[in-house]
N, C-alpha and C positions, 0 to 999 in steps of 0.2 A: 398482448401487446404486439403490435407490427413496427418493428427493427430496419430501418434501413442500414444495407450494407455499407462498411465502410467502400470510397471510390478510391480509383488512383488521382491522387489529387497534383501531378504533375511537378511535384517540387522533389529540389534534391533532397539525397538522404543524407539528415544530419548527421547523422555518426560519422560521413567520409569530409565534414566542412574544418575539421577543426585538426594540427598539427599535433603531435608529441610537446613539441618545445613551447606551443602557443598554451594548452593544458597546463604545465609546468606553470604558469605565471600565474597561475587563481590561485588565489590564499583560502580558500574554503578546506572544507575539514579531508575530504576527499582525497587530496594533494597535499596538504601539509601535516598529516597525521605522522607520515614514514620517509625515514630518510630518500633523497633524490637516486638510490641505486634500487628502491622499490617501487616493482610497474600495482599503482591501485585500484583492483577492480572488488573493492569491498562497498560502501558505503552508499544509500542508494539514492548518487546523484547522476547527474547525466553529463557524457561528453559529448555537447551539443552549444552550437550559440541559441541564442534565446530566437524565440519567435518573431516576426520580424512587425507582427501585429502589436505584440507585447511592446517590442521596444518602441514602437511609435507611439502607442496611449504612454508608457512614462515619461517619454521626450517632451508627450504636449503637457503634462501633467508638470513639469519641471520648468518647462518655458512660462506655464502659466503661476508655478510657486504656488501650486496645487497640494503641497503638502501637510494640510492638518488632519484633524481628527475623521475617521470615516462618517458616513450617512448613510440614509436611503436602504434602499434595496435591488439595486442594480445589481448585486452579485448574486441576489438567490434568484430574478430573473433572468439574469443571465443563463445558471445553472438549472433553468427549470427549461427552458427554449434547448439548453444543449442534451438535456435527458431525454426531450420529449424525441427529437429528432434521432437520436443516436439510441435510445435504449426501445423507443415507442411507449414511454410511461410519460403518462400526461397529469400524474397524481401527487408530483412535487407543489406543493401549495405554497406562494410567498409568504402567505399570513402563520403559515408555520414554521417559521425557518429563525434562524437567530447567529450573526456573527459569530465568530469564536476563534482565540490565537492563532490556534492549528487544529489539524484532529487528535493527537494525543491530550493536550491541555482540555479540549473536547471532549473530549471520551471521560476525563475527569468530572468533568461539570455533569456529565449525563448520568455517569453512575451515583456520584452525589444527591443527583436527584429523586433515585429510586433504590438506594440503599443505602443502610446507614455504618458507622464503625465498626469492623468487626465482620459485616456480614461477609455474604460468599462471592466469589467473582468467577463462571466457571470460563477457561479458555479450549480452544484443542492445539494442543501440541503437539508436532515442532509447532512455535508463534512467534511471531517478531518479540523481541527483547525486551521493548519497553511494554509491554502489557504484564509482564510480572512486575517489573522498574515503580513502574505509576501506580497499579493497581497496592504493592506492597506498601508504598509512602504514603497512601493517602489512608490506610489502616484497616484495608480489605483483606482477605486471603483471597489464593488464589485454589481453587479447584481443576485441574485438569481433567479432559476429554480426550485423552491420543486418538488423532488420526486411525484410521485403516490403514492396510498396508498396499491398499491402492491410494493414500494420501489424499483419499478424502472423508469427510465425518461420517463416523461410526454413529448411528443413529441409538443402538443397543450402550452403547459408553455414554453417551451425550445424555440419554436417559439415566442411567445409573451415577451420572457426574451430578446432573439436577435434583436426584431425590437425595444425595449427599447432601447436597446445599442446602436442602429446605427443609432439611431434620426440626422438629421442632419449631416449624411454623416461621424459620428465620426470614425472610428477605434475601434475594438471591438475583442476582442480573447476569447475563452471559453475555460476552464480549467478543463477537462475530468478526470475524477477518474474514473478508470480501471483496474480491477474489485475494484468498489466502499468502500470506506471504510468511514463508518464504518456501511454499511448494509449487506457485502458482496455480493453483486452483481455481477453475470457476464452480461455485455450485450452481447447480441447476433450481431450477421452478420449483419441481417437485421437492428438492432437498431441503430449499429453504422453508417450502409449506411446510416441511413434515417438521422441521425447526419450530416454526410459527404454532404448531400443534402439540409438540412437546411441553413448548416454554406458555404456552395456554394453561398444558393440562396440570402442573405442576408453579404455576405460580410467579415464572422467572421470567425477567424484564429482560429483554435481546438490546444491546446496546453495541451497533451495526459498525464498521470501520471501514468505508468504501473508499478510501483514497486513492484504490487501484484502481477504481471502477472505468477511468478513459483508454484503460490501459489493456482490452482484450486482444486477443491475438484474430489476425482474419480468419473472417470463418466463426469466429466465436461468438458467445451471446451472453452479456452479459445483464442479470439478473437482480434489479434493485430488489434489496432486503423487505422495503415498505411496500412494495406493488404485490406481492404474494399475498394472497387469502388467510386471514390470521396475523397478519404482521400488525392489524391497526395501532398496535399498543407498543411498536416501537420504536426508538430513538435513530436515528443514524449520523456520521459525521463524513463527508465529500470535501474534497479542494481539489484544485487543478494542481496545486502543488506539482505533486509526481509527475503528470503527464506533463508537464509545461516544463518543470526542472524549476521551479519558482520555490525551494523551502526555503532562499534566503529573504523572502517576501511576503511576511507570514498573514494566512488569512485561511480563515476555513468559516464552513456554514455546518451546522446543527439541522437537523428535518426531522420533525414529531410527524408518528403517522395521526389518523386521528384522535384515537381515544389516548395518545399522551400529549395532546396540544397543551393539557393544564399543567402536565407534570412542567414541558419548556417555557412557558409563563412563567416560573417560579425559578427562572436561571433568575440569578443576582446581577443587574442592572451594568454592573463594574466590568461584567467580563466582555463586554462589547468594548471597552475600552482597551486593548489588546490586540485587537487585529490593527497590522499598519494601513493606513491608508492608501498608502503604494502598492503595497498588497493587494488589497481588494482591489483597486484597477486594473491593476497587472492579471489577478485571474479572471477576472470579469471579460477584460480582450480575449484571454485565452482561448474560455469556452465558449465567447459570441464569431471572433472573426479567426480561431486558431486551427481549425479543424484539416485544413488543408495539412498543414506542418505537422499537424499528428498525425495525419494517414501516412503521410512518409515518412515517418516515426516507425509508425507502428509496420510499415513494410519492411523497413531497416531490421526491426527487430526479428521479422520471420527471419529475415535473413540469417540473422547472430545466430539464431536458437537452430536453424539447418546446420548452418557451422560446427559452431561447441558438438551436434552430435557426431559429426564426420571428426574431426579432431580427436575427440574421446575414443572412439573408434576405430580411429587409425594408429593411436599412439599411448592412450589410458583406457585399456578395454575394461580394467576390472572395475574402473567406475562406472556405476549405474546412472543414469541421468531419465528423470521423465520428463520432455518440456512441459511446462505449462501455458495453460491457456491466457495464460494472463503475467502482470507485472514485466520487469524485464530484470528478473531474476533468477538464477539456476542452483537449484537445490542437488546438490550433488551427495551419492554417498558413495562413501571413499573408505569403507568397513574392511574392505576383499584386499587394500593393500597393506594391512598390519601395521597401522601406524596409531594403531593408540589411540585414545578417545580424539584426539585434538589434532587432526592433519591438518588443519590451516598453519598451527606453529610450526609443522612442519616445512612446508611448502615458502612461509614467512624467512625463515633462518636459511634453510639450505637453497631455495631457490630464488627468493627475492620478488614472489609475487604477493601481496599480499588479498586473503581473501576474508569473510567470517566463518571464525568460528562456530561449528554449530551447538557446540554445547549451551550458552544461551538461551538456546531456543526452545529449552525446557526437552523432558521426558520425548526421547526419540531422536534427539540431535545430537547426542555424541555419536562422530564416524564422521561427521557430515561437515560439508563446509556451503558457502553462498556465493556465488559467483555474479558478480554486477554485469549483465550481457550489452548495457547501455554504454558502448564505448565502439572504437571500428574494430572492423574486423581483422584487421592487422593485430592489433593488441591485443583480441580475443586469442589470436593464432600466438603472438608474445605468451600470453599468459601458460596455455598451456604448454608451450615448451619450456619455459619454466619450471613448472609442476612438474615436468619429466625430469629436466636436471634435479629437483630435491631428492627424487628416485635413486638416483645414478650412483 
C-alpha cells in the first residue's frame, strides 16, 4: 500500500477553539457525569467544535427536513475514497459493506454471525470496557490474550488464548482492537499477518474494531485489519465517530473481507434500521470534505502527547507513560505511587480530576488509569496538577 502523509492542512487547532465555561454547557455524558468542581478528562469525547464541513452538510440536511430513514451508500464510498487516499488500501469494496448503529452494536452483529451461544470471544488485554460488557450479555465468554510488556500482542499468548477456545472443535472469533485502545497501539503489517495466520491455522474468525483507525499519530501508519495477506475471512467495523467527535450521531459501517461477504449477507435486514440518518451524513462529510480539520486535529494532538510527557516528568516522574501511536488516549501506569489497585478514585476524591479507571480494562489494568488527551493543553496542564494535589 502507498500511504500518503498526513499535510499541514492550515487550520486552527481545535483543542485551543473552545473555552472552560463554553464546555461547561454541553449536557453530554463527558460533562455531566461529575459534579462542576470536577475538571473531565475521562470519557472519549472531544473538546472541539464540530467540523465546519460537518456542520454544513447537517444545516443543508435540516433546511431541506432531510431527516428520515437512511439509504444508498454514500457513506461506505465515502469511507472507501478516505481509506484509499489516507491508508493507500483500495480493497474496501461498497458491495461489501453493510450500515450498522455504531461499532460496538457492530461488533455484536458480526460476532453473532460467526459464533454461536456460549462460544469463545478471545480479547488482549488491557481492552476497552465494553468488549467484556457486550461480549458477556450477548452469552459469549470472553478469553483473554494480555498484552506484552511492550503493550503490544503477544503472538505466543494470542496462540495459546486461541487453542483455549477451540478445545473441542467449538467456534471461536477474536476481537481485534485497532489501533488498540486504551494503550494506543498500532500494529503493524507484519503483526497483523501473523494474526491473519494464527486465526487461519486454528479456526478463529478476527472480528476487527477500527474506530481509531483516522486517528494515527504523524509519522504513523496505519494498517487495515482486511488488507494483510490472510485476513480474507475477516469482519471489520470503521466510523468517523472518534475522529470527527460524531458518537452522538450514530452510524457505523461493517466491511466483509472476501471470503466473509456471505457470512455479512446473513446480517438481519432490521439492523440497517439503526443508524441515524444524520449520522450517516454527518460522517459521510467527515471523511469526504473533513480531512483538513483532522490534520489539525491530529497535529494538536502531537502536541498533547509532547506535553503530558514533559508534565509527568517534571512533576509525576514515577508514572510510566508510553505515547501511542494512535487514538488520543494516555494509558498511564501509576503502580510506583502506592495507591492501590484503583488511582483514578484516588485522583477523583482528593484531587478533583476525574479519569478511568483501569481496572475495567481487564487483566493488566489494575495500577493504571486513562487519561482523555483530546482537550487543550491548558486543561492537560489543570489535570495533572490536580493529580499532584491528590498526592499531597
Amino acid at each position: 500500500m502507498t500511504r500518503i502523509p498526513h499535510e499541514t492542512s492550515g487550520e486552527p487547532n481545535p483543542f485551543r477553539a473552545l473555552t472552560l465555561d463554553r464546555l461547561r454547557r454541553r449536557t453530554s455524558m463527558k460533562w455531566r457525569a461529575y459534579p462542576e468542581d470536577v475538571l473531565p478528562l475521562w470519557v472519549a469525547e472531544m473538546d472541539v467544535p464540530v467540523a465546519e464541513p460537518v456542520v454544513r452538510a447537517l444545516t443543508e440536511a435540516l433546511a431541506l427536513g432531510d431527516t428520515g430513514y437512511p439509504a444508498g451508500t454514500g457513506y461506505a464510498e465515502a469511507l472507501a475514497g478516505f481509506a484509499d487516499k489516507r491508508w493507500g488500501w483500495d480493497g474496501l469494496a461498497v458491495e461489501r459493506t453493510a450500515i450498522v448503529p455504531d461499532v460496538m452494536l457492530g461488533v455484536v452483529e458480526m460476532l453473532k454471525l460467526v459464533t454461536g451461544p456460549g462460544d469463545p470471544v478471545v480479547v488482549n488485554s488491557p481492552v476497552y470496557p465494553p468488549f467484556y460488557q457486550f461480549v458477556e450479555h450477548m452469552d459469549r465468554q470472553v478469553i483473554e490474550a494480555p498484552l506484552g510488556a511492550d503493550l503490544r500482542i503477544d503472538l505466543d499468548v494470542l496462540e495459546g488464548a486461541f487453542r483455549r477456545a477451540t478445545e473441542g472443535g467449538r467456534r471461536a472469533a477474536f476481537l481485534l482492537c485497532s489501533p488498540h485502545n486504551p494503550t494506543g497501539t498500532l500494529h503493524t503489517a507484519d503483526e497483523l499477518s501473523a494474526v491473519a495466520a494464527l486465526a487461519d491455522r486454528h479456526g478463529v474468525r478476527v472480528v476487527a474494531d477500527e474506530i481509531h483507525a483516522p486517528l494515527a499519530a504523524g509519522g504513523a501508519e496505519f494498517v487495515p485489519y482486511l488488507s494483510v495477506p490472510g485476513a480474507e475471512s475477516g469482519l471489520s467495523l470503521m466510523s468517523a465517530s472518534k475522529a470527527w467527535n460524531l458518537a452522538g450521531l450514530k452510524a457505523a459501517l461493517a466491511i466483509a473481507g472476501p471470503a466473509s461477504a456471505a457470512d455479512l449477507a446473513r446480517l438481519p435486514e432490521e439492523v440497517s434500521h439503526g443508524p441515524s440518518h444524520l449520522g450517516v451524513i454527518a460522517h459521510s462529510a467527515a471523511l469526504r470534505d473533513g480531512t483538513g480539520w483532522l490534520d489539525a486535529l491530529l497535529a494538536g494532538l502531537d502536541d498533547n502527547r509532547r506535553l503530558l510527557v514533559d508534565l509527568l516528568a517534571e512533576h509525576l516522574p514515577a508514572i510510566t507513560y508510553r505515547p501511542g501511536e494512535a487514538t488520543y488516549l494516555a494509558w498511564l501506569d501509576c503502580r510506583a505511587l502506592g495507591l492501590d489497585e484503583d488511582p483514578a478514585d484516588v485522583f477523583l476524591h482528593r484531587g478533583r480530576v476525574a479519569l478511568n479507571s483501569g481496572i475495567p480494562f481487564g487483566t493488566g489494568g489494575a495500577g493504571h488509569v486513562r487519561l482523555n488527551l483530546a482537550t487543550s493543553p491548558e486543561l492537560i496542564a489543570e489535570g495533572v496538577r490536580r493529580m499532584v494535589t491528590a498526592l499531597g
